[in-house]
C-alpha positions in Angstrom: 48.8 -11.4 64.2 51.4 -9.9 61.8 51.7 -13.9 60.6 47.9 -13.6 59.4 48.0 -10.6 57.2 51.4 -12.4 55.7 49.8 -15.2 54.7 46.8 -13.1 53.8 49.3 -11.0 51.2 50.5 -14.3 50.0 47.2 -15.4 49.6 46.2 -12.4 47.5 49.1 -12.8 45.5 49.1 -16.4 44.9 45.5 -15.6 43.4 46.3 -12.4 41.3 49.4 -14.8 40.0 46.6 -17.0 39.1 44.5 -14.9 37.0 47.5 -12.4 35.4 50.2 -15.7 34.8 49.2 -17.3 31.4 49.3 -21.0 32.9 46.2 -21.2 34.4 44.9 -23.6 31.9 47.5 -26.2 33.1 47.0 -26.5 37.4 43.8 -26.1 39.4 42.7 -23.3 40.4 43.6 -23.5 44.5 47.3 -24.6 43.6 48.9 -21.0 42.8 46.6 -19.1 45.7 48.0 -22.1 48.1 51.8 -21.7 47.1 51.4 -17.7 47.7 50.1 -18.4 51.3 52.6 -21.0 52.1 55.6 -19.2 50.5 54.7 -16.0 52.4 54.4 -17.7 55.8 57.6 -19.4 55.1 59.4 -16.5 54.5 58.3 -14.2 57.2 59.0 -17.1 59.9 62.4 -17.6 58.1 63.3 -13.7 58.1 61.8 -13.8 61.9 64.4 -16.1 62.8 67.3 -14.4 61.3 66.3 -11.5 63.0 64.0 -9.1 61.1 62.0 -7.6 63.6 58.2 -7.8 62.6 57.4 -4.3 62.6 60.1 -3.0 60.3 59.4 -2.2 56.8 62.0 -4.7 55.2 60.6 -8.3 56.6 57.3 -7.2 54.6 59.2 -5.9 51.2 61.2 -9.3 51.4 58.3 -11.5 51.7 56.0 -10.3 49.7 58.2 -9.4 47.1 59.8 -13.0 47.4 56.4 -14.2 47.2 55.3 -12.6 44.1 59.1 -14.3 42.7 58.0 -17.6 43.8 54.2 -17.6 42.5 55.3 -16.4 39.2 58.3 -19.2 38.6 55.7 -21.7 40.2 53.1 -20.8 37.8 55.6 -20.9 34.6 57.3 -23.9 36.2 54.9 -26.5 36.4 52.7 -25.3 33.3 55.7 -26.1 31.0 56.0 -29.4 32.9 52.5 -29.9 32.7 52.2 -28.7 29.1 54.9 -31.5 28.1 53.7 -34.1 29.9 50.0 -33.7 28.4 52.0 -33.4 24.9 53.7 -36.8 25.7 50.6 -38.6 27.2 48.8 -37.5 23.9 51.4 -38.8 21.4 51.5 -42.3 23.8 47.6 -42.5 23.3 47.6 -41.6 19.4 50.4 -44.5 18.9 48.5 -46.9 20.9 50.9 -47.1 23.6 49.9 -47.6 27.2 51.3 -44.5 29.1 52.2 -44.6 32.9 
C-alpha cells in the first residue's frame, strides 16, 4: 500500500516538474509525470531492500526528495538534448541536406 502513495508522490512531482521546469516546450507532456512515478518506485523498492523500514520517516524524505533531483535533471537534460538536436535537424533542412 505504502508503494501506491510512492508512486502517487512521484507522480505528483513528475507533473509539478512538468509545469514549474522551463522545458516543457521540448518533451510530451506524459514523459516528466512518467519519470517521477518510476523514479519514486525505484527508489523506495531500492531503499526497501537496503533496509529502510517502510514506516520510518527517512525512506519517504529519500525518495521523494531524490525524486524531485531526478525529474528536475531529466527535465533540463533532455530539453537541451532536444533543443540541439531540433537546432541541427533545422540547419540540415535549410542546407538541403538529408538529416537522419
Amino acid at each position: 500500500m505504502e508503494l501506491l502513495f510512492v508512486v502517487l508522490g512521484g507522480a505528483i512531482i513528475g507533473l509539478a516538474g512538468r509545469y514549474l521546469l522551463p522545458n516543457r516546450h521540448t518533451h510530451g507532456s506524459v514523459l516528466i509525470p512518467a519519470v517521477g512515478f518510476v523514479s519514486s518506485a525505484v527508489l523506495w523498492v531500492a531503499l526497501t531492500w537496503a533496509g529502510l523500514k517502510w514506516d520510518g520517516g527517512w525512506i519517504w524524505w529519500i525518495t521523494l526528495l531524490g525524486t524531485a533531483l531526478i525529474v528536475a535533471v531529466a527535465d533540463l537534460l533532455i530539453g537541451r538534448i532536444r533543443a540541439a538536436n531540433d537546432e541541427r535537424m533545422l540547419h540540415a533542412l535549410a542546407k538541403g541536406a538529408v538529416a537522419r
